[in-house]
Structures are given as structure tokens and as C-alpha cells.
C-alpha positions in Angstrom: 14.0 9.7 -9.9 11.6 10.2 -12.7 9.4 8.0 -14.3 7.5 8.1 -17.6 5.5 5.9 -19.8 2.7 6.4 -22.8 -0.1 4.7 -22.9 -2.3 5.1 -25.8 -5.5 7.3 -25.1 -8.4 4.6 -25.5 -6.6 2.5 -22.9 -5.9 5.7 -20.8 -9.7 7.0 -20.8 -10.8 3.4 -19.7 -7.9 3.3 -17.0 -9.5 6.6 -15.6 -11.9 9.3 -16.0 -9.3 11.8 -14.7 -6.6 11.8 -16.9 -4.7 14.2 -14.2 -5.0 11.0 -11.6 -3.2 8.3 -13.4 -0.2 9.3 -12.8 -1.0 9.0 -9.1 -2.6 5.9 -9.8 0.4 4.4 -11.5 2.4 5.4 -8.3 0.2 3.6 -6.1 -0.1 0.6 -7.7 3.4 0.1 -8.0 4.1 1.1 -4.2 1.6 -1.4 -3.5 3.0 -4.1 -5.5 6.6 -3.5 -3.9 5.4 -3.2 -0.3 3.3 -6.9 -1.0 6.9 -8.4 -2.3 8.4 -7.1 0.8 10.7 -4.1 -1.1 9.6 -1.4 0.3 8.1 -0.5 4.2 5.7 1.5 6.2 8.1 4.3 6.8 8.9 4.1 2.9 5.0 4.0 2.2 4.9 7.1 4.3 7.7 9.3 2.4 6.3 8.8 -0.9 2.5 10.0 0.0 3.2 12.1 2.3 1.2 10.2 5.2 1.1 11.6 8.9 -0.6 8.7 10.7 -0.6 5.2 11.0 -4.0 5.4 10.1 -3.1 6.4 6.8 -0.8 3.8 5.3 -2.9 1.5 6.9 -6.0 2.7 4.8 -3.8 2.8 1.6 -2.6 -0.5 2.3 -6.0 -1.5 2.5 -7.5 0.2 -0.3 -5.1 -1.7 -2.8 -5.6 -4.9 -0.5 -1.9 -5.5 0.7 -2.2 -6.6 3.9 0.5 -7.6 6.3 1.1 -11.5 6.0 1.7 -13.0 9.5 3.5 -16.5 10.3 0.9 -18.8 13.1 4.1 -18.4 15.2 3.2 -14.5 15.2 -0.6 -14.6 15.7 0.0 -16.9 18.7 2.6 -14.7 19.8 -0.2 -12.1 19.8 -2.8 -14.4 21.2 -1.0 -15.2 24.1 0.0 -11.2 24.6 -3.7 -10.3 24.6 -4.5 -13.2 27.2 -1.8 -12.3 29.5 -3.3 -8.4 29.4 -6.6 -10.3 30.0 -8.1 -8.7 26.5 
């Protein structure tokens, strides 16, 4: 699917100072926005950009500061894993 919008040039040149990136940057900002609302995934993440490693998403996640939300159930869950390994 394709999107388009217009956005009027003074808002556009203090949006970016590339022109060429804001369509990109539109992109990320919404995948961003969906993947904080739970819509879309890692593996979705990774089809639209493109990524190869976990490394990646994980870096665009973090760039646009959507991070992962975890339940205390979950980061005991972990705790307890990483105690058993004796980490």
C-alpha cells in the first residue's frame, strides 16, 4: 500500500533538513507508534526496514524510545532464570 500526504513547505523544512528523508521519517514514526500500541511486531519491524539482526530493530526501537513493557510477573520470571544459571 501507498501512502501520501502534503505538508506545507515551512513545516516540512523545520520537520527536516533533508527533504528526501521525511518520507522515511514519516514511516518510522508511525511503525514506532504501532509497535508501542502492540499492532505490529519484531518480525513486522523487520520486513518494513529491511533489518538482518536483532541488533537492529532493537536499535530502532530504541532510537524512537519504544521499548518493550514487561509485567513484574515477567521480570521475576527472568530474575529467577538468571539465578538458577547462577548469572
Amino acid at each position: 500500500m501507498e501512502v501520501s500526504f502534503t505538508i506545507p513547505d515551512d513545516i516540512a523544512g523545520r520537520i527536516t533538513s533533508r527533504p528526501a528523508d521525511l518520507s522515511r521519517q514519516a514511516l518510522e514514526a508511525l511503525a514506532a507508534e504501532e509497535y508501542r500500541q502492540g499492532k505490529i511486531h519484531k518480525p513486522d519491524l523487520r520486513r518494513l526496514f529491511g533489518f538482518e539482526t536483532s541488533y537492529e530493530i532493537d536499535g530502532f526501537l530504541k532510537a524512537h524510545n519504544a521499548y518493550d513493557d514487561f509485567t513484574l510477573e515477567e521480570i521475576d520470571q527472568q530474575v529467577a532464570t538468571l539465578e538458577r544459571l547462577g548469572i
